[in-house]
C-alpha positions in Angstrom: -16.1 -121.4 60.3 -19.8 -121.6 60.6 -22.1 -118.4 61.3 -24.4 -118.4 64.0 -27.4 -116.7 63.7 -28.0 -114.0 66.8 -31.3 -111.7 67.7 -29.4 -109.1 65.5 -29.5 -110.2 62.1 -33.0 -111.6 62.7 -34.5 -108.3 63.5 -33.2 -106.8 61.0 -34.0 -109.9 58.3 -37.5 -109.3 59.5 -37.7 -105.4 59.9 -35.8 -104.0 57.0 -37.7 -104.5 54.0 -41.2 -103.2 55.9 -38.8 -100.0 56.1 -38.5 -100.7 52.6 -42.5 -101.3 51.6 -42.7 -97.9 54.2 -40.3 -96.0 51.8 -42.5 -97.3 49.1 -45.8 -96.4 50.4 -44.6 -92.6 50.9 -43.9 -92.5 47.5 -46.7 -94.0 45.7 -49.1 -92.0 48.2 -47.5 -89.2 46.0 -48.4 -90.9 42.6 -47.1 -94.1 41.4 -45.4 -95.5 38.2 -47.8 -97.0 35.6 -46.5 -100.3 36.1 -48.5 -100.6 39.6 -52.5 -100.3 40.2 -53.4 -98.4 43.0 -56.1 -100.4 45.3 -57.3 -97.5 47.3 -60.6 -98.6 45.6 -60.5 -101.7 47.5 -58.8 -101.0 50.3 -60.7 -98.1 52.1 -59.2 -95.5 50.2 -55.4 -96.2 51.3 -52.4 -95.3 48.9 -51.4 -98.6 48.5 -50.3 -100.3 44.9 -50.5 -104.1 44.2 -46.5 -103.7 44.3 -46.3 -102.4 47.6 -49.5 -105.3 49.4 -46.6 -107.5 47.3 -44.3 -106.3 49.5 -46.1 -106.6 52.5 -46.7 -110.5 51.9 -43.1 -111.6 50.7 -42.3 -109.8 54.1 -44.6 -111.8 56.0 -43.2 -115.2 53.8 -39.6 -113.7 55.0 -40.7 -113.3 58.7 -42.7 -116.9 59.5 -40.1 -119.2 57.3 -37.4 -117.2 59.9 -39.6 -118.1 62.9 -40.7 -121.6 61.8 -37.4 -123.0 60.3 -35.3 -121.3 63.1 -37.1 -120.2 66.1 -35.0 -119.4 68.5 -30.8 -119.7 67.6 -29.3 -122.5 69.3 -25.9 -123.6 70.2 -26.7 -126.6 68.3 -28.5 -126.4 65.1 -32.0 -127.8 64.0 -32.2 -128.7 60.9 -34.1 -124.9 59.6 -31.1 -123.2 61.4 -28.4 -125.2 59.7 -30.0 -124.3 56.3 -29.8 -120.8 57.4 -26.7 -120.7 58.8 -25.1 -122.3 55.5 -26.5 -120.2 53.2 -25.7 -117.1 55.8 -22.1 -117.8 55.8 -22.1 -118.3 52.3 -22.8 -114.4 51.7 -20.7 -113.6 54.5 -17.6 -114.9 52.7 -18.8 -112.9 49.9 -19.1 -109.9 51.3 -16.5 -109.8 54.1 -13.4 -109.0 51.7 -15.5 -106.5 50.1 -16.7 -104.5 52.9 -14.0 -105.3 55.5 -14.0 -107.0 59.2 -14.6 -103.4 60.6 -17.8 -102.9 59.2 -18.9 -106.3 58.4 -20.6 -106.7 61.8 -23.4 -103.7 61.1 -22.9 -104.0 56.9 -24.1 -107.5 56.9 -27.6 -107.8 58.6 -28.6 -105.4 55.6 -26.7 -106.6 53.0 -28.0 -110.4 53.3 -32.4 -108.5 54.0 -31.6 -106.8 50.9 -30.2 -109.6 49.1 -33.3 -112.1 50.0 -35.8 -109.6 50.0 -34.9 -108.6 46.2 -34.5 -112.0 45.1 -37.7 -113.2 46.3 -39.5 -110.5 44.9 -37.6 -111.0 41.8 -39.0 -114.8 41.5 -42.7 -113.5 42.7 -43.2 -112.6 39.5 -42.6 -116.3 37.6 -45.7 -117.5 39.8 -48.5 -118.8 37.5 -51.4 -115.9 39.6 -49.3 -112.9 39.4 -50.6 -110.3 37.4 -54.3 -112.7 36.4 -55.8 -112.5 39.6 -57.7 -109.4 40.6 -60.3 -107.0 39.4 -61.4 -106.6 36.0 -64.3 -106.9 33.2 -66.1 -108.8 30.7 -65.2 -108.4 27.6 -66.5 -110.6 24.4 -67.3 -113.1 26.9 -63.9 -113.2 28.8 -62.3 -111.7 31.6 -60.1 -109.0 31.3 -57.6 -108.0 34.8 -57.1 -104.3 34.7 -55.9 -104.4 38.0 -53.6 -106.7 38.8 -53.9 -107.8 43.2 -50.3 -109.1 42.9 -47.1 -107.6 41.2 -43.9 -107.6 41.9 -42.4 -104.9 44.4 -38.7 -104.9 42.1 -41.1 -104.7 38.5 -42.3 -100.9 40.1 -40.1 -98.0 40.2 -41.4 -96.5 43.6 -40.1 -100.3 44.7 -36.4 -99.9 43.8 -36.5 -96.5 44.7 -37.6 -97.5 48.0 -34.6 -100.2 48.3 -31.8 -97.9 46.5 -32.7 -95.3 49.1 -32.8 -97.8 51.9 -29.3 -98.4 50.7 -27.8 -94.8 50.4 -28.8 -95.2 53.9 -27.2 -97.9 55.1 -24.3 -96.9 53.5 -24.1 -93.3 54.9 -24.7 -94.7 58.6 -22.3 -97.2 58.3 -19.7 -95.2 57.0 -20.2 -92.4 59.7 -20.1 -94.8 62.1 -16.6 -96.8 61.3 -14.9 -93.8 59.0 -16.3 -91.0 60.3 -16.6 -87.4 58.1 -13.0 -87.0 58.5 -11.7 -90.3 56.4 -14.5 -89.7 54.1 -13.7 -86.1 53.1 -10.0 -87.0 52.9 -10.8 -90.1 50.9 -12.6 -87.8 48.7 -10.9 -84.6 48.4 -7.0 -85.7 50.0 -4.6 -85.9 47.6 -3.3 -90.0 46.9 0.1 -88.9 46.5 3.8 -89.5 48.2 4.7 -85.8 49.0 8.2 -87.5 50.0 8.6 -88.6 46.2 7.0 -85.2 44.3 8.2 -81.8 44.7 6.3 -79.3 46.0 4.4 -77.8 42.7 3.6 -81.3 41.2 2.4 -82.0 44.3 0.2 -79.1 45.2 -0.6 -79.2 41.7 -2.2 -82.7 42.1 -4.3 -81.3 44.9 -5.9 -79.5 43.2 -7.0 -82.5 40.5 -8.0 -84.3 43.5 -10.1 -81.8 44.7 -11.7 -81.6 41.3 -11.8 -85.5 40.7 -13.5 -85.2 44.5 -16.2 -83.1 43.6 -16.9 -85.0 40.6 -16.9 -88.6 43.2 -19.6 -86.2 45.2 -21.7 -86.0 42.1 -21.5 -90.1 41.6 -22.4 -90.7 45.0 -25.8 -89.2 45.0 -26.7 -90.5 41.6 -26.1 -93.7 43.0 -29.8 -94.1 44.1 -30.5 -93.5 40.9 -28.4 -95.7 39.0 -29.5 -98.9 41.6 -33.1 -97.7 40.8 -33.1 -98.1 37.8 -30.8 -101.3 37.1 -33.2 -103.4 39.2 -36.4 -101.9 37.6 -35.2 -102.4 34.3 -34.0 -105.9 34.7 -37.5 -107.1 36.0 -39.7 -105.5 34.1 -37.9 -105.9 31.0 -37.9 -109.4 32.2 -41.6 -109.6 32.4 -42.1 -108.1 29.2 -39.7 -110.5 27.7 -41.6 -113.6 29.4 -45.1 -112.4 27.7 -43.6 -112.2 24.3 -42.0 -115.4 24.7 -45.9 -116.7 25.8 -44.1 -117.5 29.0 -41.7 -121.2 27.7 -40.0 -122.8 30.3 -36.4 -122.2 29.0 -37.4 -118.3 29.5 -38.3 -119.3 32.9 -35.0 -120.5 34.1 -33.6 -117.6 32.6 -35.7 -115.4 34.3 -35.2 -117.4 37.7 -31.1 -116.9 37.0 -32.0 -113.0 36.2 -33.8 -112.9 39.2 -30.9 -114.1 41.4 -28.2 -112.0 39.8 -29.9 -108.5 40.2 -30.5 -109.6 44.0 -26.7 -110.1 44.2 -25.5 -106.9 41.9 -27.5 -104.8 44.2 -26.2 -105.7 47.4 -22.6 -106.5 45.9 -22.6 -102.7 44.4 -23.3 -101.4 48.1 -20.5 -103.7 49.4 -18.7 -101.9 47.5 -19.8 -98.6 48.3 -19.5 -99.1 52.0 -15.8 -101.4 51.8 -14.7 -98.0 49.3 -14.3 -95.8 52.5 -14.8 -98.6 55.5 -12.3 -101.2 54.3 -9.1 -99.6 54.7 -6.6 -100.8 57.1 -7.6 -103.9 57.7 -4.5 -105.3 56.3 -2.2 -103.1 58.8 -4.5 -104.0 61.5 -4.1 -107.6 60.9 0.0 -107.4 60.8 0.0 -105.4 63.6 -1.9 -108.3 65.4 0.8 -110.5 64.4 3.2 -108.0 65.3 1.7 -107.5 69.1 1.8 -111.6 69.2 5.4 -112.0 68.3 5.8 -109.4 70.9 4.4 -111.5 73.5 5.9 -114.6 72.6 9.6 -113.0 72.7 8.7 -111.2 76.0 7.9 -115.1 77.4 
């Protein structure tokens, strides 16, 4: 079944990761990680890093190849909207089973930004100018960059700090919004068991090792910026480090290009996963109680 595109998921293509390079700008306004240059030298004093004007222009690349190759959805796909719509419904059947039909409507829009906005800026660092062009000095006759005009925003820890807490975000809105605090505190804290099949002191018993095991899943949830964080940023950078002691060969490249593509895709499968871990329950029942209500109808004709 193929996936039409709708004003929705544009907007949000297009607007999510400048709330990303926003996120990113707080935090480097703050002080940055030594992996980015400031260029408040050069740019009238702003606290902005050559990670973050990154940012800016893989959002711009994101937002005119939307506009150009689709334009305006139609009924019947150009060309650029086919392309899109392939590829869209690719991730979709990815992430559906994961997150669940429920929340798969508001899940996706972010899940797919995240996933081409990471994986973009993952590749921006293999081209040939990043990280040679910008200001410098002379020294023994040749020019030496000291600060970079183009990095990549996933290489910079303010950058995947930026997207992991875009993502705690997501996550949290979307699971208020089709679980509610209710399902979530008894997903944490409510104990799994059958009371039917325990007696009463096992059971109450095992309360209390949910309750324990719930405040433990508490912890684990609010480290989990933390632990996207720094997955990505290590990934890349230790990427880039690995392509300049390799003197950049081209079989290091395509290794880098398949890196590059598989930390887009653990970080937004890992939020699936958050999100489908308290959304996607019931879908199953749902779904036989469809059938159910059809059979119903059938016999009452």
């Amino acid at each position: 079944m193929a996936l039409r595109l709708n004003a929705s998921t544009l907007k949000t293509l297009v607007a999510l990761p400048l709330l990303a390079a926003s996120a990113a700008t707080a935090r480097a306004a703050g002080g940055g990680h030594e992996a980015a240059s400031s260029l408040s030298d050069y740019l009238f004093g702003l606290p902005v890093t050559n990670a973050i004007l990154t940012s800016w222009l893989i959002t711009l690349v994101i937002i005119v190849a939307v506009r150009v190759m689709v334009g305006t959805p139609k009924i019947i796909p150009g060309r650029g909207q086919s392309v899109f719509e392939t590829a869209l419904t690719g991730l979709r059947d990815l992430y559906e089973p994961i997150v669940g039909k429920k929340a798969m409507p508001m899940a996706f829009p972010v899940l797919v930004t995240l996933f081409v906005f990471i994986v973009l800026h993952n590749w921006s660092g293999l081209l040939p100018f990043v990280g040679t062009v910008g200001w410098g000095h002379v020294v023994d006759g040749s020019f030496h960059v000291t600060t970079p005009l183009i990095r990549p925003h996933t290489s910079e820890l303010n950058g995947t700090i930026a997207l992991a807490l875009v993502s705690f975000g997501a996550w949290f809105i979307i699971v208020m919004r089709y679980a509610g605090p209710g399902l979530l505190i008894k997903d944490l804290f409510g104990n799994k068991a059958d009371k039917k099949e325990l007696a009463p002191a096992m059971y109450w018993g095992l309360s209390l090792v949910f309750i324990v095991v719930g405040v433990i899943e508490v912890v684990s949830i609010f480290i989990r910026p933390v632990t996207l964080s720094m997955r990505l940023f290590g990934n890349v950078f230790g990427g880039e480090n690995l392509l300049h002691a390799m003197h950049f060969l081209p079989p290091f490249y395509f290794l880098e290009l398949l890196v590059g593509f598989v930390q887009g895709l653990v970080f937004t499968l890992l939020t699936a996963v958050y999100i489908g871990l308290i959304c996607n329950h019931g879908d199953d029942h749902d779904h036989d109680d469809e059938h159910a209500d059809e059979h119903a109808k059938e016999a009452a004709h």
